[in-house]
C-alpha positions as CSV (number, residue, x, y, z in Angstrom):
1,X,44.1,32.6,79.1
2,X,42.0,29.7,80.6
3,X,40.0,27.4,77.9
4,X,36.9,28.7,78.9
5,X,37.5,32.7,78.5
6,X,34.4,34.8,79.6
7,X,33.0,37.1,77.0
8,X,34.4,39.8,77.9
9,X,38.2,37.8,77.1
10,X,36.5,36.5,73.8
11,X,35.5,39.7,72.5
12,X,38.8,41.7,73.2
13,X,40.6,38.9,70.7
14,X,38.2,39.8,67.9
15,X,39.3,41.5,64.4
16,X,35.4,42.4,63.7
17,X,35.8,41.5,60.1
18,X,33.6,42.8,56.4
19,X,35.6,42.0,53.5
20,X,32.8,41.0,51.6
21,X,33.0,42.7,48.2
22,X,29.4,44.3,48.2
23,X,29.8,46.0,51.2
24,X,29.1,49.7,51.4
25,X,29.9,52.3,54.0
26,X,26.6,52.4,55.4
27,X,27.8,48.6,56.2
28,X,31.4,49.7,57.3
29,X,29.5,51.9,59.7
30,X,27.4,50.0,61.3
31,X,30.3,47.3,61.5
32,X,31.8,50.2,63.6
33,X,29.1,50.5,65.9
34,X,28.4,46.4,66.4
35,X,32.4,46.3,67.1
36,X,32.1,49.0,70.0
37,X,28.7,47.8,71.2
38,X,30.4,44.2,71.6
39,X,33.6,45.3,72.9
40,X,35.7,43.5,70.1
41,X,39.9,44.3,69.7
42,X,39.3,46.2,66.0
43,X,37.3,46.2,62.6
44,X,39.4,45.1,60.0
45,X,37.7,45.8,56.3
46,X,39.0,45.9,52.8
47,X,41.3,49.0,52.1
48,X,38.8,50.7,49.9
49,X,36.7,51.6,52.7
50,X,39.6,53.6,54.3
51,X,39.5,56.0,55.8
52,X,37.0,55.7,58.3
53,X,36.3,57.2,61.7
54,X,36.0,55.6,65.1
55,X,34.3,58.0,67.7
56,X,36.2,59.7,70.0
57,X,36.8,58.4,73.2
58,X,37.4,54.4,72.1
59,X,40.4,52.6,71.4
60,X,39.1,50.5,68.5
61,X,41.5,49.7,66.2
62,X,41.5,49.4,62.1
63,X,42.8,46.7,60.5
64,X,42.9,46.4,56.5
65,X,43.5,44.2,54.4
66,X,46.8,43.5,51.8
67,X,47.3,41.3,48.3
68,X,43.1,40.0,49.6
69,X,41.9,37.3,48.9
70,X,44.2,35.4,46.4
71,X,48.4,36.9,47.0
72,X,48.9,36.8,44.0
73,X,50.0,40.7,43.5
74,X,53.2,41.9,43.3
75,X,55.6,42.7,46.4
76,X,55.3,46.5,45.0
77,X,51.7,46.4,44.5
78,X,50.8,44.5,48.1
79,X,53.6,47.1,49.8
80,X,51.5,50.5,48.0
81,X,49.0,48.8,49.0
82,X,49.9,48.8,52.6
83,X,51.4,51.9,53.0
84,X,48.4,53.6,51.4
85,X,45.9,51.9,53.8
86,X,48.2,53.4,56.5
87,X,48.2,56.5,55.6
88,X,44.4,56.4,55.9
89,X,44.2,55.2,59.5
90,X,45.0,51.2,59.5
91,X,46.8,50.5,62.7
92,X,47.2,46.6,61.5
93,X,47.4,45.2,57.9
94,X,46.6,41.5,57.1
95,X,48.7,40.2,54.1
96,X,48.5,37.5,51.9
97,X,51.3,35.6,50.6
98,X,51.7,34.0,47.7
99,X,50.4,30.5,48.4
100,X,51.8,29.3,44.8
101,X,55.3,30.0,45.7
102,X,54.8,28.4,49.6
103,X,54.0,25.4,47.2
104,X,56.6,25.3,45.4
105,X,58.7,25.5,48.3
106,X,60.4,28.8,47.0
107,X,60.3,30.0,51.0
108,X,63.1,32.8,50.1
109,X,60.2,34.5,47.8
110,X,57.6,34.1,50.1
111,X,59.8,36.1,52.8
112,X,60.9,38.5,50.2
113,X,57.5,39.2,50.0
114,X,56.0,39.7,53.9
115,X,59.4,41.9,54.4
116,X,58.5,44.0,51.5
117,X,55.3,44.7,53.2
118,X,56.6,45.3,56.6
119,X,59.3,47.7,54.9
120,X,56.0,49.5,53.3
121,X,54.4,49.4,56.7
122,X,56.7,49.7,60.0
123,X,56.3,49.0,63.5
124,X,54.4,50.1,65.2
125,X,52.1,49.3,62.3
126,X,51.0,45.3,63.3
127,X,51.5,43.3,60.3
128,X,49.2,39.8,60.6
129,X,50.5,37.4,57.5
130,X,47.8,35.4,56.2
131,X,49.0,31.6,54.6
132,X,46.4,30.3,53.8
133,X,47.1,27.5,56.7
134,X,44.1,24.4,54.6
135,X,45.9,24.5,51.7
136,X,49.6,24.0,52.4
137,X,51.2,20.8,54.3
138,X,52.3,20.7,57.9
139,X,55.8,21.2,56.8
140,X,55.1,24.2,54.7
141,X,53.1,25.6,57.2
142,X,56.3,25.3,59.4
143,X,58.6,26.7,57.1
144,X,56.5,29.7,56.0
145,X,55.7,30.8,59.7
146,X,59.8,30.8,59.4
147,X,59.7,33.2,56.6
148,X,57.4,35.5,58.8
149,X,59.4,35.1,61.7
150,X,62.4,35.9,59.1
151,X,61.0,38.8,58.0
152,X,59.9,40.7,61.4
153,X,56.1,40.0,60.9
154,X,53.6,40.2,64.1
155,X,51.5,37.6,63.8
156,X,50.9,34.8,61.6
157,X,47.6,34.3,60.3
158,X,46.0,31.0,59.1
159,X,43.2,31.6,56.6
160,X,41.6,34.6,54.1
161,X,38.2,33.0,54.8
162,X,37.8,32.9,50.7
163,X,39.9,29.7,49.9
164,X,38.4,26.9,48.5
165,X,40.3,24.4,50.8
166,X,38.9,25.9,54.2
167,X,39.5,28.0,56.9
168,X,41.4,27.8,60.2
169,X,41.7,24.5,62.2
170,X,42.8,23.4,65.6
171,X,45.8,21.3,64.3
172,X,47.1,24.2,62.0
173,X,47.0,26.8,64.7
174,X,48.9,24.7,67.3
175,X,51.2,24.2,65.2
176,X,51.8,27.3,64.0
177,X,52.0,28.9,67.8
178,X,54.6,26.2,68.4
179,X,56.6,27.2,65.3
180,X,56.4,30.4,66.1
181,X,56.2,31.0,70.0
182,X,60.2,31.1,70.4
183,X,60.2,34.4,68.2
184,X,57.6,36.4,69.8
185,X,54.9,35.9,67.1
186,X,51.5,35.7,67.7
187,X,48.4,33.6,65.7
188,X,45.4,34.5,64.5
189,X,42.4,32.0,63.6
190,X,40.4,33.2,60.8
191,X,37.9,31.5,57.9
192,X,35.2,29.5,59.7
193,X,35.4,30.7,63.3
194,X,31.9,31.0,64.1
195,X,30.9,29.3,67.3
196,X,31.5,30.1,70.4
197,X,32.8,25.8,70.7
198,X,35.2,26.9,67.5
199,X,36.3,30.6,69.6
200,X,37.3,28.3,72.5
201,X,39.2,25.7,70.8
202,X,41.5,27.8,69.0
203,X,42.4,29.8,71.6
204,X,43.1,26.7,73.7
205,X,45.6,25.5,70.5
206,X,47.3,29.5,70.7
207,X,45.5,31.7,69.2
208,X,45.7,35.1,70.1
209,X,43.5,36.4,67.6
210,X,40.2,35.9,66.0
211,X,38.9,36.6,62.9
212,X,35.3,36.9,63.2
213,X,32.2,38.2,61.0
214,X,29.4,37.1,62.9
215,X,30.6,38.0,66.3
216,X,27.3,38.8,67.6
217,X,25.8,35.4,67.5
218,X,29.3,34.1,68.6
219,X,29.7,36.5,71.7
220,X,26.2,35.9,72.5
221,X,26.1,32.2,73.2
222,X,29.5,32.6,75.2
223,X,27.0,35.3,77.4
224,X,24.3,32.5,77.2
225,X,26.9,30.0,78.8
226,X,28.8,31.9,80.8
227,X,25.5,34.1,82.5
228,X,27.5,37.1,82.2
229,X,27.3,40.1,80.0
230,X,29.7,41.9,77.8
C-alpha cells in the first residue's frame, strides 16, 4: 500500500473498536452500524458484549478482546476466556500479555502464555497479541514479537490504548514489522491512532492494522483530502 491510501484502503484496515467499560448494547449496536456505514475491516468490543449480530449480507468481522486491559490473568483464565468469546461469534481475539514478565525478561513465560491462547482459540480464529509496545524497550519489544512468532500468533499488536505509558508509535511499529515480517506476522497500531496524519504514518512504518475508536472523524478528513468518498 502506497503512503497515501484512499479512504476506501484506510477504512478496510480498521478494527472499529468500544472497549470502554460503560458501554451498553444500544452502543455495541450502533458501533455495528457506524462500522458498516464506513466500510471498516471489523468491530472489535469487550467479550461481555458477545454475542452480537452483524446483518446478513456483510462480511464484517468481530473481534474481542482477551486478559484486557492489564495481562495480568492467568494462561487458563485468558484461554476460557478466548475460547468462550469464540464460541459466541469472535472471528479474531486481541490478547494481552503479561507486560511484568516481558520486563523481567522471562520471554519463555510470555510465549507460554500467547500459545495457551492460540491452543484455546485455533486457526482460523486470528489471534492479534497486544505488548503493550510504550512501555517495554526496543529489545524487549524484539524479543517478545519472537515469542509470538514462537507461538503461531497472527499479528502482533502494539498497545491496549489504557496504559499509562502511551499508545502505538511510528518507531515501535517499524520495528516490530521488521522483527516480525520474516515469519509471516502482521502489525497492528492501536492506542492513540486518531488522525488521519497518525493512520498514514503507521501504515507507511507496517502496519497492517488499525485500531481505531473514532474512525468517523478519522475517515472523514482522509475523504476531505483525498475528494473521494467511502
Amino acid at each position: 500500500m502506497t503512503t497515501e491510501p484512499t479512504t476506501v484502503e484506510i477504512a478496510a484496515l480498521i478494527d472499529h473498536t468500544l472497549l470502554k467499560p460503560e458501554a451498553t448494547a444500544a452502543d455495541v449496536d450502533a458501533l455495528i452500524a457506524e462500522a458498516l456505514a464506513l466500510g471498516t475491516y471489523s468491530v472489535c468490543v469487550s467479550p461481555s458484549m458477545l454475542p452480537i449480530e452483524i446483518p446478513p449480507g456483510h462480511d464484517l468481522k468481530v473481534a474481542a478482546v482477551c486478559g484486557f486491559p492489564s495481562g495480568k490473568h492467568s494462561s487458563a483464565v485468558k484461554a476460557a476466556e478466548a475460547a468462550e468469546a469464540v464460541r459466541h461469534g469472535a472471528d479474531e481475539i486481541d490478547m494481552v500479555i503479561d507486560v511484568g514478565a516481558a520486563k523481567a525478561g522471562a520471554f519463555d513465560r510470555v510465549e507460554a502464555d500467547i500459545a495457551a491462547v492460540r491452543a484455546a482459540a485455533p486457526a482460523p480464529t486470528v489471534l492479534k497479541v497486544i505488548i503493550e509496545s510504550a512501555a517495554l524497550t526496543d529489545d524487549e519489544i524484539v524479543a517478545v514479537c519472537r515469542a509470538a512468532v514462537a507461538a503461531r500468533a497472527d499479528f502482533v499488536k502494539t498497545s491496549t490504548g489504557f496504559h499509562p505509558s502511551g499508545g502505538a508509535t511510528v518507531h515501535a511499529v517499524a520495528l516490530m514489522a521488521r522483527t516480525v515480517a520474516d515469519a509471516g506476522l502482521q502489525v497492528k497500531a492501536s492506542g492513540g491512532v486518531r488522525t488521519l496524519e497518525a493512520a498514514q504514518a503507521m501504515i507507511a512504518a507496517g502496519a497492517t492494522r488499525l485500531g481505531v475508536s473514532g474512525t468517523r472523524a478519522l475517515l472523514s478528513a482522509a475523504e476531505s483530502q483525498s475528494g473521494s468518498g467511502y
